[in-house]
C-alpha positions as CSV (number, residue, x, y, z in Angstrom):
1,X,34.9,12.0,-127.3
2,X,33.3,11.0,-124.1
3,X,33.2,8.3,-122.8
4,X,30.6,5.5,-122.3
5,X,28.6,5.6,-119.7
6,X,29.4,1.8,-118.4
7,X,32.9,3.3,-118.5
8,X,32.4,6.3,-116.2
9,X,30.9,4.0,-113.6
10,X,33.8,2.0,-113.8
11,X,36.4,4.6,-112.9
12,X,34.6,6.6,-110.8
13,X,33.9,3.2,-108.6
14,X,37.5,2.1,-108.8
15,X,38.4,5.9,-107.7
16,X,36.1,5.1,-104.7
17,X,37.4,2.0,-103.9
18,X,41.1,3.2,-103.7
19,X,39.7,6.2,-101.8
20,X,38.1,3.8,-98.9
21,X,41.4,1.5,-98.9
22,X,43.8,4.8,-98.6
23,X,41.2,5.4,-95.6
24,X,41.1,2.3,-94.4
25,X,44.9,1.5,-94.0
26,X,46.2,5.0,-94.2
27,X,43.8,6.7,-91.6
28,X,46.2,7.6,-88.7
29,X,48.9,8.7,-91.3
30,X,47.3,10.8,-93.2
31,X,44.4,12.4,-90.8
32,X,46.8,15.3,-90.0
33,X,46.9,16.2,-94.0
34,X,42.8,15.9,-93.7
35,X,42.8,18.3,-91.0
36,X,44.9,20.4,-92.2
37,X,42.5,20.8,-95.6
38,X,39.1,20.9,-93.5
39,X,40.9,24.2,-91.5
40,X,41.7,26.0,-95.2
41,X,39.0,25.3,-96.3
42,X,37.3,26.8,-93.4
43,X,39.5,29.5,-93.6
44,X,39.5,30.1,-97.2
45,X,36.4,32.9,-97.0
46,X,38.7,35.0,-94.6
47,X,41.6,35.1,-97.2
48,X,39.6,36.2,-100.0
49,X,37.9,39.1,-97.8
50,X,41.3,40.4,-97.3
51,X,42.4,39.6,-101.0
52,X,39.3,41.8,-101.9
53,X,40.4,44.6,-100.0
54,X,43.8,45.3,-101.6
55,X,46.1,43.2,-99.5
56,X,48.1,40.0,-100.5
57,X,47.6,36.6,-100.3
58,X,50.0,35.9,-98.2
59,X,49.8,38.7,-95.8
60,X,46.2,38.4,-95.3
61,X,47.0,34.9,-94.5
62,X,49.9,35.2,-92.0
63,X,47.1,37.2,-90.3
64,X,45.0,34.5,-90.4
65,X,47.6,32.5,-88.8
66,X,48.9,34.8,-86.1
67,X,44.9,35.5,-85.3
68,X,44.0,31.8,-84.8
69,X,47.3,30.7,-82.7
70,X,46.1,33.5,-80.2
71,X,42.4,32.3,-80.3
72,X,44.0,28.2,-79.8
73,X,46.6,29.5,-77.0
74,X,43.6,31.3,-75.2
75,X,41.4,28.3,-75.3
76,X,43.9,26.1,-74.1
77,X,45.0,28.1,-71.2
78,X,41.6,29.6,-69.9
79,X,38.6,27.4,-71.8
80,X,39.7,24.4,-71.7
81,X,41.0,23.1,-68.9
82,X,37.7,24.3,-67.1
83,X,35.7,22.0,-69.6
84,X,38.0,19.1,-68.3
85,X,37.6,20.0,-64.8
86,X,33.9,20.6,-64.5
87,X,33.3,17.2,-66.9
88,X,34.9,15.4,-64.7
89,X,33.3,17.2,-61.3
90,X,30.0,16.3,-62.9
91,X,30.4,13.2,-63.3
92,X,32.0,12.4,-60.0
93,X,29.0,14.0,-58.4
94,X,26.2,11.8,-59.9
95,X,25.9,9.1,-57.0
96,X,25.2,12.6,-54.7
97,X,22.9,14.1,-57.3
98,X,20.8,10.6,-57.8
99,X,21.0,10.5,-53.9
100,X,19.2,14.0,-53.7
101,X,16.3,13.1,-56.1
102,X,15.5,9.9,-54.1
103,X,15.4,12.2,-51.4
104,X,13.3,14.9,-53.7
105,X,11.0,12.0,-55.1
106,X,10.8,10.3,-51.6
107,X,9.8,13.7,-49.7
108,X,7.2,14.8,-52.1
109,X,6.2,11.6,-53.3
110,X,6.1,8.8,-51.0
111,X,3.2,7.0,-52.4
112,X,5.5,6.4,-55.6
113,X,8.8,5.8,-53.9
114,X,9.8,4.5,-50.7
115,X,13.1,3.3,-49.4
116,X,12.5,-0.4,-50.2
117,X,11.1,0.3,-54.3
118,X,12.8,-0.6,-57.2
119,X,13.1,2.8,-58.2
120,X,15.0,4.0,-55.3
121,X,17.6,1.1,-55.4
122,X,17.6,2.1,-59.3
123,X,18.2,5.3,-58.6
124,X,21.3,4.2,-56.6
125,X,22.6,1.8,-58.7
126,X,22.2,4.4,-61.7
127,X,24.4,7.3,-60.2
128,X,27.1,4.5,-59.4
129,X,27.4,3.2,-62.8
130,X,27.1,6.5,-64.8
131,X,30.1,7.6,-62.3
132,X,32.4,5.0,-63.0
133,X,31.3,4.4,-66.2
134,X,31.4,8.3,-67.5
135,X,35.0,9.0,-65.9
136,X,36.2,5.9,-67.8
137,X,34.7,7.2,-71.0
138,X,35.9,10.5,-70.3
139,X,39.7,8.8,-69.9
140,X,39.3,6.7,-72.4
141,X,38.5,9.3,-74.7
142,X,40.7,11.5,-73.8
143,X,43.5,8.7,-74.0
144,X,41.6,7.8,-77.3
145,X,42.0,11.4,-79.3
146,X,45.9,11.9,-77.6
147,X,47.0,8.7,-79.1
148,X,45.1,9.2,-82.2
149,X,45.3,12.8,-82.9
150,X,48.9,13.6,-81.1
151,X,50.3,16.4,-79.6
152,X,52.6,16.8,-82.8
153,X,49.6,16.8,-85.4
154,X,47.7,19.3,-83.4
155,X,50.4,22.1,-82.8
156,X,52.8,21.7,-85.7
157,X,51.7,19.2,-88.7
158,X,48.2,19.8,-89.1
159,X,48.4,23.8,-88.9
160,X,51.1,23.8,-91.6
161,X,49.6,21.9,-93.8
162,X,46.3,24.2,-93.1
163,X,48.8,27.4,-93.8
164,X,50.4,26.0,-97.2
165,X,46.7,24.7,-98.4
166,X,45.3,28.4,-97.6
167,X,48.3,30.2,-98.9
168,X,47.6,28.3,-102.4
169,X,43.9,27.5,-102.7
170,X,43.2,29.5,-105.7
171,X,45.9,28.1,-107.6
172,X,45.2,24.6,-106.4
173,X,41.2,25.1,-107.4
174,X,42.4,26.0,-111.1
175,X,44.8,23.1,-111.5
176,X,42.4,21.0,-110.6
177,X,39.7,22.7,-112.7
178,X,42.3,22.9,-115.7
179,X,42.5,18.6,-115.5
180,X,39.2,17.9,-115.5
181,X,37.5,16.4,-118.9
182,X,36.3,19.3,-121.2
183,X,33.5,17.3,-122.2
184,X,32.5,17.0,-118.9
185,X,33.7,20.0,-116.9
186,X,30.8,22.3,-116.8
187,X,29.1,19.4,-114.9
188,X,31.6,18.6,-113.0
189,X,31.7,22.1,-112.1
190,X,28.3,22.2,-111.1
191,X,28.1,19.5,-109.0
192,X,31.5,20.8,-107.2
193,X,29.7,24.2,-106.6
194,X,26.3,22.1,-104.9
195,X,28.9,20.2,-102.7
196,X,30.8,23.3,-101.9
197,X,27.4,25.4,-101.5
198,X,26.6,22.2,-99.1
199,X,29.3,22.3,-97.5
200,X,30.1,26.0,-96.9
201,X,26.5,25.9,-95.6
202,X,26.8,23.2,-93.0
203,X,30.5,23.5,-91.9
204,X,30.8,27.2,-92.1
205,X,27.4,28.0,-91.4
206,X,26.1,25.8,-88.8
207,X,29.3,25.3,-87.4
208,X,29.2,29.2,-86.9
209,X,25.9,28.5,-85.2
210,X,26.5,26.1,-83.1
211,X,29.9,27.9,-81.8
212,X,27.8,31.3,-80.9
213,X,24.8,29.2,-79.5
214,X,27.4,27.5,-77.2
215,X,28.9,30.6,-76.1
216,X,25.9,32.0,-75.6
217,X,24.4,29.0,-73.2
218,X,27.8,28.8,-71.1
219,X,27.3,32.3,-70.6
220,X,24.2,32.6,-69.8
221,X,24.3,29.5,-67.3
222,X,28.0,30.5,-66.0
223,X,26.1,34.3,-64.9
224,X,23.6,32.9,-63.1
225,X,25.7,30.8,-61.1
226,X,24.7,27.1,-61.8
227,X,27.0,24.4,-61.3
228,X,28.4,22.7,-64.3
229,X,26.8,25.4,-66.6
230,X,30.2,25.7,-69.2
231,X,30.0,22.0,-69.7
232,X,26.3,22.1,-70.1
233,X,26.4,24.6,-72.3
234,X,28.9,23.6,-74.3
235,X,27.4,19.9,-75.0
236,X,24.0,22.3,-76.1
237,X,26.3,24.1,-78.7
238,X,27.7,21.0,-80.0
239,X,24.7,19.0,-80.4
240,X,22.9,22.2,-81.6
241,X,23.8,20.8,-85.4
242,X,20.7,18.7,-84.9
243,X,17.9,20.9,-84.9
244,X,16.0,21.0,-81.6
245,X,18.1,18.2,-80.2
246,X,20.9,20.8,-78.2
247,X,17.9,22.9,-76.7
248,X,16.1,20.2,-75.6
249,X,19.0,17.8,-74.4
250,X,21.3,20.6,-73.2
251,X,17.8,22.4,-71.6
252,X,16.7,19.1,-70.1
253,X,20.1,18.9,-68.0
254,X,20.5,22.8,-67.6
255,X,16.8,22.4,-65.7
256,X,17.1,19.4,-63.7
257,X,20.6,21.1,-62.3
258,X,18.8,23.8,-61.4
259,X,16.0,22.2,-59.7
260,X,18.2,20.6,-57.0
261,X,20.7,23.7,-56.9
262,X,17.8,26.2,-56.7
263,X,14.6,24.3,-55.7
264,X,12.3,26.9,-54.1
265,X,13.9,30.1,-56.0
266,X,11.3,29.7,-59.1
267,X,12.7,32.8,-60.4
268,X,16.3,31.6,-61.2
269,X,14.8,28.2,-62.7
270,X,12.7,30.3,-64.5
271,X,16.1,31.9,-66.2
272,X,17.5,28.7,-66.8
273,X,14.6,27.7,-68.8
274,X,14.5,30.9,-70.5
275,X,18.0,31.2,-71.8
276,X,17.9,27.9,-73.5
277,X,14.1,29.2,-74.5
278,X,15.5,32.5,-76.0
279,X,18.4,30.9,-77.5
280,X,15.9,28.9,-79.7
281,X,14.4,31.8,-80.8
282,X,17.7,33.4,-81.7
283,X,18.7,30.6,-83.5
284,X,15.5,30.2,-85.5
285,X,15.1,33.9,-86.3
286,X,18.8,35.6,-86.6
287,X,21.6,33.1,-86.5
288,X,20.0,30.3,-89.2
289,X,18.1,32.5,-91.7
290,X,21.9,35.2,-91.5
291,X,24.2,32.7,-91.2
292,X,23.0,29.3,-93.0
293,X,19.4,29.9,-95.3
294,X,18.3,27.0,-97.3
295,X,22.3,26.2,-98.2
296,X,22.1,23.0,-96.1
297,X,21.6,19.8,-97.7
298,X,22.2,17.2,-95.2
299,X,19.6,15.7,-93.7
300,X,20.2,15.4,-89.6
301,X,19.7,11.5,-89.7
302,X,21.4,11.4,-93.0
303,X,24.4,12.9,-91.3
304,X,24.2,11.3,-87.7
305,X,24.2,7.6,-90.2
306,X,27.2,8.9,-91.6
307,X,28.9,10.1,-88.3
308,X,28.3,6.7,-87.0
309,X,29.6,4.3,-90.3
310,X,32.7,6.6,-91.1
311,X,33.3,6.7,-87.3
312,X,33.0,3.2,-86.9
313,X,34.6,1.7,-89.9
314,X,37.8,4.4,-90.0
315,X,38.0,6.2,-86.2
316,X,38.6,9.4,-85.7
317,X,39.7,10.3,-89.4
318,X,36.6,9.0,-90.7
319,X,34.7,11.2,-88.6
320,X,36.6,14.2,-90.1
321,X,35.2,12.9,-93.8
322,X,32.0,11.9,-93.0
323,X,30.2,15.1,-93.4
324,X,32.4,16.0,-97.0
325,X,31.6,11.9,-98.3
326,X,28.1,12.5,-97.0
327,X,27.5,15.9,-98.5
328,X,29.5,14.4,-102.2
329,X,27.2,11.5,-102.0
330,X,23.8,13.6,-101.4
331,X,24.5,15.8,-104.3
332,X,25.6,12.7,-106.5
333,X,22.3,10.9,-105.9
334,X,20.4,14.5,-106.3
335,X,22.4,14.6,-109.8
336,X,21.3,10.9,-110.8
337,X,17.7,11.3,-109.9
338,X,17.2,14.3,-111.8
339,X,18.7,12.8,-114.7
340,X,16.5,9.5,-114.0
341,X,12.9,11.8,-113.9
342,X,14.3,13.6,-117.2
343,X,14.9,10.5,-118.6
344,X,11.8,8.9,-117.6
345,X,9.9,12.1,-118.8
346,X,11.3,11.9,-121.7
347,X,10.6,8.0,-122.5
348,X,6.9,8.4,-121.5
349,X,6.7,11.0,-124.4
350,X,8.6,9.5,-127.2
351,X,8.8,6.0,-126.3
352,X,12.3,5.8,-126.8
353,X,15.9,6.7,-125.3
354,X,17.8,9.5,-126.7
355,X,21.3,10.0,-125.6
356,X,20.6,13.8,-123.9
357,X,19.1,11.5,-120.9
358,X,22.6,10.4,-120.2
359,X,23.9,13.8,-120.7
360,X,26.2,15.1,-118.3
361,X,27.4,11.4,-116.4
């Protein structure tokens, strides 16, 4: 028999509550056990291709393993440390690169700024304080993510955890399927299949896009020789989850870099502009219709809201479940409001309520 409605909300609030209090005081503790699900389930695709092709579960995913602890060692000895390095060069050359666009602005526009205008001392003041300012936020995040994350969780806790999870998905998906209520399971299981769809889309798919867009700006900008091009490059890729933002931010910096690095050669400015140009139409025409379609469900302001309360309220491990609550929560309210035009529909005609409007909560 199921169970009321009033009931339902009940324990599925109560459930949410607990979840949010486990976050709340628990975040630091368990954040490696987070991770560690986010990469198998990341992973998970890669274990069933070789599971499809003949070979076990465990030896497609001990290839898994072996394949990203190469990928992680390589980063960290050759990727890495030059995105530290040229973060930090960047921002310890900002007083000299707001000192050459007074200079650029005062030579070619001295009508709008001479060496007593507000703009000038601006200008100054500006590259000071985003020097001193950026290499403290720079430390302090990298302090931040050390103490938070830890040396341990990164190399041994959290990658174990991922290589159990992975090793026994399946069987974990049909306990949990083989616990759920049987008057409710085949909407359960729908709504599980929109959040994974959601999710597979975003994290899988735009993840994918974002990591091949990045690659593909650093280089592009690292070939034609401009200064700070991994690191601008990179920031493009990562922000390229919001559509148009990583073009135009990441081409906005890419440009004015290259106007004071190459001003007069309006050829290789020209390439700047166009590899951020092209990689728009790449992304527009190949990597989003190939590797993402109409999967994604989460709204870029809908997700940057979520970013910023998870992040706020629970740190670094609420960052990790933002886009999961966010994408459970979309699909959730999706569900309800079908169920509330049905419903509606349905009173309009008959004047009444029938209990198939509350079918399926």
């Amino acid at each position: 028999m199921a169970l009321p409605v009033q009931s339902q909300v009940k324990i599925w609030s109560i459930i949410a509550i607990v979840f949010f209090a486990v976050l709340w005081v628990l975040g630091d503790v368990i954040m490696p056990f987070i991770l560690g699900a986010a990469i198998a389930y990341l992973l998970d695709p890669f274990a069933d291709w070789f599971e499809a092709r003949g070979m076990s579960r465990p030896l497609g995913v001990s290839i898994i393993a072996l394949a990203s602890i190469f990928i992680f060692v390589m980063m960290v000895l050759l990727v890495i440390p030059t995105l530290i390095n040229q973060t930090i060069a960047l921002f310890a050359s900002l007083p000299d690169l707001a000192n050459n666009l007074q200079d650029f602005l005062t030579e070619r526009f001295p009508s709008l700024v001479d060496s007593e205008s507000t703009i000038r001392q601006s200008l100054a003041s500006l590259g000071k304080v985003i020097s001193s300012k950026g290499a403290e936020l720079l430390n302090g995040a990298l302090a931040s993510v050390s103490s938070l994350v830890g040396i341990l969780t990164l190399l041994v806790i959290a990658p174990v955890v991922a290589f159990y999870l992975l090793l026994d998905w399946d069987r974990l998906v049909a306990r949990v399927d083989g616990l759920l209520p049987r008057d409710h399971a085949p909407t359960i299981r729908r709504l599980a299949g929109e959040i994974d769809q959601t999710l597979a889309g975003f994290l899988r798919g735009q993840g994918t896009v974002c990591f091949l867009l990045g690659i593909y700006y650093c280089v592009g900008l690292f070939a034609v020789g401009l200064d700070f091009g991994l690191v601008v490059g990179a920031f493009a890729g990562l922000l390229t989850f919001i559509p148009y933002i990583g073009a135009l931010v990441g081409g906005a910096l890419a440009i004015g870099l290259a106007l004071f690095q190459f001003w007069g050669e309006w050829t290789m400015i020209a390439i700047v502009a166009g590899i951020f140009f092209s990689g728009q139409v790449l992304e527009g025409n190949v990597l989003t219709p190939k590797l993402v379609g109409d999967s994604v469900g989460l709204h870029p302001v809908w997700l940057l809201l979520a970013l910023s309360v998870f992040g706020s309220l629970f740190g670094f491990v609420g960052m990790l479940v933002a886009v999961p609550v966010s994408a459970v929560m979309g699909v959730i309210v999706r569900f309800l409001t079908e169920k509330y035009l049905e419903g509606k529909l349905y009173r309009g005609k008959s004047g009444e309520v029938s209990a198939q409007d509350l079918e399926g909560l």
